[in-house]
N, C-alpha and C positions, 0 to 999 in steps of 0.2 A: 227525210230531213236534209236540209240542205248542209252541204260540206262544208265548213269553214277553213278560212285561209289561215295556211299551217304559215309560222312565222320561224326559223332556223333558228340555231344555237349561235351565238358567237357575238363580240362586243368589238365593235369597227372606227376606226377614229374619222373623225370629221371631215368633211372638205373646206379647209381654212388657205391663205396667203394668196399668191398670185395664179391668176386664172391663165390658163392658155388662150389661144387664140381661139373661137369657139366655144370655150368650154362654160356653160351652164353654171353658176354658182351655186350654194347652198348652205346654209349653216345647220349645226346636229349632224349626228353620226346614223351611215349608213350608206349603201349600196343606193344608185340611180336605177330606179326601173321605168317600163313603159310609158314613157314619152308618146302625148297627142297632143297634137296642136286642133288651137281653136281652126275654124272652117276660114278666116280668111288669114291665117299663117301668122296673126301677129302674139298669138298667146302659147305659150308650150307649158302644159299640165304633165307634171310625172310622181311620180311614188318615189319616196326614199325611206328604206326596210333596213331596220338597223339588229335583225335578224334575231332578236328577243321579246321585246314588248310593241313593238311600236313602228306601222306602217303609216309615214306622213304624206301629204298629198301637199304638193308645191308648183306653187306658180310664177313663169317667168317670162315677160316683155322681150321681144324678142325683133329684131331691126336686120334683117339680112343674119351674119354670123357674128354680131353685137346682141349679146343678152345681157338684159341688167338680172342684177342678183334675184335669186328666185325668192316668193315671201310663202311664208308655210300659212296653210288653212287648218283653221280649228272649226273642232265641234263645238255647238253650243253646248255648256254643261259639263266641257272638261278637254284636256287634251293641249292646256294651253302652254304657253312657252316655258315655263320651267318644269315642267314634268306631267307626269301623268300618262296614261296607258290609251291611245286610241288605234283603230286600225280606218284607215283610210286609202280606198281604192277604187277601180276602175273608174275615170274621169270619163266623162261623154261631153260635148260642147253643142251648146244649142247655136242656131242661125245669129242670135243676137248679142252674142258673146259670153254666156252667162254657161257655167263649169255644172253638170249634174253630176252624183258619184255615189257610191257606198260608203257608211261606217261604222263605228262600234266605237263607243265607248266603255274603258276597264271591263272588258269581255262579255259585253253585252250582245243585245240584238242587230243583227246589219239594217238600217236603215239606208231611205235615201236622203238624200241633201243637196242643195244648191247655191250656189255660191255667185258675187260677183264682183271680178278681179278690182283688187282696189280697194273694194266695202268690211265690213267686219268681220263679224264670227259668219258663219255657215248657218242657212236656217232648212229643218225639215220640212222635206216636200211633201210627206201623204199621211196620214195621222194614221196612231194604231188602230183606230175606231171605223177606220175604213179598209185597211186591209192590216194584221195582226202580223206577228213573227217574223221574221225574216225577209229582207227584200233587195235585191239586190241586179247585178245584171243591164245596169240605163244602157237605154237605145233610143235614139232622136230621131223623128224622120228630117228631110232636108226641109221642109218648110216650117219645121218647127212647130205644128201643129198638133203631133201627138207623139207621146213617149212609151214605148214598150220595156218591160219587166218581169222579174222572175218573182214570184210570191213563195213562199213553205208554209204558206197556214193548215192545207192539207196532208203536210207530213209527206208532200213531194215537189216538185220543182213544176209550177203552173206559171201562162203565160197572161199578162193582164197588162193591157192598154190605159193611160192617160190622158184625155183630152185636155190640150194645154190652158184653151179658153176657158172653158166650163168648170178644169179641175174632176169631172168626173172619171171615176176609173171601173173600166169593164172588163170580165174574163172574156180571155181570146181562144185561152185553150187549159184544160182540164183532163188532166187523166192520171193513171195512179201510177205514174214512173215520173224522171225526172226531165224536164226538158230547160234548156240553158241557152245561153249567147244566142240570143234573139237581134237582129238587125231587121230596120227596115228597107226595103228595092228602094231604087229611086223613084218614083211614082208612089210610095208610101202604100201600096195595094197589096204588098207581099210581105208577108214575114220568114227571114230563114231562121232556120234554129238546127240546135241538136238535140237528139231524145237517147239516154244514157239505160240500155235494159241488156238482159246477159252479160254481163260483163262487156259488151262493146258499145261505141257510140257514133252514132249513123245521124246523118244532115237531112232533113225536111225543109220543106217549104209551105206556107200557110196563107190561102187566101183569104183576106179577113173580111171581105163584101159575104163569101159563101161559107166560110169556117170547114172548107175542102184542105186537106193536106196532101202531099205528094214526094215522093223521094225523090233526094236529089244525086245522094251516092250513102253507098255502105262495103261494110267489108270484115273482114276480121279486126279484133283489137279494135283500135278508135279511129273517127274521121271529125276532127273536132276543129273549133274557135274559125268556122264557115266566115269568109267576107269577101261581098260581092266584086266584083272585078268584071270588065269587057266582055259581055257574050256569055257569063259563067258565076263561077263562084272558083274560089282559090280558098284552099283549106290545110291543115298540117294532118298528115296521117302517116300511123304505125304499124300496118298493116303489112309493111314488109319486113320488118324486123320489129319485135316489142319492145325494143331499147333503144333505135332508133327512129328518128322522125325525120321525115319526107313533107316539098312543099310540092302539092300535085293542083290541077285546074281541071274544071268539070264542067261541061259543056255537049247540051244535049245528051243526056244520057254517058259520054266517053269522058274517060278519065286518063289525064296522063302526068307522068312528073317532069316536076319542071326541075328541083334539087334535091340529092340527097341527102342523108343525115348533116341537115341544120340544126343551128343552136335556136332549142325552144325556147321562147322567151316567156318570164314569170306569169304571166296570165293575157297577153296579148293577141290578137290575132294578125294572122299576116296582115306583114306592111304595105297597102296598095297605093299608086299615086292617087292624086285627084281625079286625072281623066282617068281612071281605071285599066290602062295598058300596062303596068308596070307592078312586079313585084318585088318588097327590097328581104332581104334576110341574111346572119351569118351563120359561120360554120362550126361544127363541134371540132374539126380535124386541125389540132394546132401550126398546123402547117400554112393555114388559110383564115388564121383567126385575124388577122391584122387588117382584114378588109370585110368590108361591107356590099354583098353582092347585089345586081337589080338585074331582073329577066325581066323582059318580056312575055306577058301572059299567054303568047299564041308559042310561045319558045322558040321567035325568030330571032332575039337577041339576048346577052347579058352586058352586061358593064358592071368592071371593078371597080370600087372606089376604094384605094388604098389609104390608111392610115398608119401614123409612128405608135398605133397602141394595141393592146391584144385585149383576145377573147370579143372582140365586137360581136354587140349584137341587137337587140330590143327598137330594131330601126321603125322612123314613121319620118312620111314625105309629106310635104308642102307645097303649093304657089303662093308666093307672098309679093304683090306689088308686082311680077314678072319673075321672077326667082324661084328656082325652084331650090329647096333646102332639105338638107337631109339633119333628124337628128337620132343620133345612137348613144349605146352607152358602152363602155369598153374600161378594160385596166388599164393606166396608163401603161407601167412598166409589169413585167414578168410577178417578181412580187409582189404587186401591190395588194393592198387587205379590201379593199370598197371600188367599186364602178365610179367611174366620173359618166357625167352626160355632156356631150359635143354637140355644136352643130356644124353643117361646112355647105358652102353655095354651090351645090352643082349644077347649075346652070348649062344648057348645052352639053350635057352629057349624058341624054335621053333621048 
């Protein structure tokens, strides 16, 4: 059965009055989470977890380090602005701008949904009648031509393809453990994934012309939320301490780490740029929460990007128009109760 998203205790005040410089708007109360931008940098999709009932999925227009206020997405059938219970999350963007994602309505089933920015409610993408219980997991390839998925109708985590044209949906992989975070290569020929058994969770790769798989890294503990990068794959692993997480790169077979114990972000995976050389992430060590670091995925470089706020972290990169843009979410001050989400132009700092 697939795991549902645990939602925390606690009741967080809104993000209301004047915005900073970069800083993302929203209305309703809750914490900013992972932040993606559509594929050509002008749309920025994030989560806001107001760590009781209710995970909202928000959308915000986005012009360099000018965002207009973000507009929340409802489900069809409830969820709407004055109340109501829905969870909404992980956002995917297809080619043509149109937002795919998970959700549930008043503790229901996860379905998918698609959305587009501007238009109305949310409409369901795959009926239960074609694939039943639980679905969750969107992954787009770049041409936008087909959509990969995580099903639980079998009472495990299975991995089922979409054809965008047809609408037809096909198992890709089947077997009786769990497998998760499915991306497609850039050539759409490859699926990575992770397969969740003994208690640990090891990275694959699936060739879906021959439905061959092949490892791509394992280890003790976990090596989870795989996203491809230059030459490899760039993954978070706890394998050297079970309480801490590591951002490591894998390539050919070797494995090595690029940071240590990073701030895991709520369900993301690493932040890679577009050209795939760069990886962004922050720190658990309060020492170093105030910035937002970017390696280099061969580990010939880092760059700091500092910030006046703490706890940074949940970072995703952009090109937009020539820009490159970072956005993260971070406390403003020491005390504050909720995340704000930022953005800021780092341009020429790569």
């Amino acid at each position: 059965m697939m795991i549902r998203r645990l939602l925390s205790v606690s009741l967080l005040v809104g993000l209301v009055g004047t915005a900073s410089a970069g800083e993302v708007r929203f209305t309703g109360e809750g914490h900013a989470y992972n932040p993606v931008w559509s594929l050509d940098g002008k749309h920025l999709a994030f989560e806001v977890n107001n760590y009781g009932d209710r995970s909202d999925l928000h959308i915000s227009v986005v012009n360099g380090e000018i965002a207009k206020d973000a507009s929340k997405v409802n489900l069809p059938g409830g969820g709407g602005p004055f109340g109501g219970s829905q969870v909404v999350v992980n956002p995917a963007w297809h080619p043509q701008g149109i937002v795919v994602f998970e959700g549930s309505n008043t503790g229901g089933q996860f379905r998918l949904y698609y959305y587009q920015p501007g238009g109305g409610a949310a409409s369901e993408m795959i009926s239960t009648t074609d694939v039943p219980g639980d679905i969750t997991f969107p992954a787009i390839n770049h041409k936008g031509t087909s959509m990969i998925f995580v099903a639980d109708q079998t009472g495990n985590g299975d991995l089922y393809t979409r054809d965008t044209n047809t609408g037809k949906v096909s198992v890709a992989m089947q077997t009786d453990v769990a497998e998760m975070f499915p991306q497609f290569d850039a050539g759409g020929s490859k699926i990575l994934f992770t397969r969740k058994q003994n208690n640990t969770e090891d990275i694959f790769e699936l060739a879906l012309a021959t439905g061959a798989e092949s490892p791509v890294t394992g280890g003790n503990n976990d090596q989870t939320r795989p996203n491809y990068a230059a030459g490899g794959v760039v993954y978070f692993d706890n394998s050297r301490d079970s309480q801490s997480w590591d951002v490591k790169y894998v390539s050919g077979g070797n494995a090595k780490v690029l940071a240590k114990s990073v701030r895991l972000p709520l369900r993301a995976r690493p932040a890679i740029s577009p050209d795939g050389n760069w990886v962004a992430y922050g720190f658990e060590d309060p020492t170093k929460s105030d910035s937002i670091m970017i390696s280099k995925v061969d580990g010939s470089k880092n760059v700091e990007i500092k910030t006046p706020y703490n706890a940074c972290g949940e970072p995703a990169i952009t090109v937009q128009n020539g820009k490159t843009l970072l956005a993260y979410t971070a406390l403003p001050s020491s005390g504050a109760d909720y995340r704000r989400l930022f953005v800021v132009d780092i341009t020429g700092k790569l």
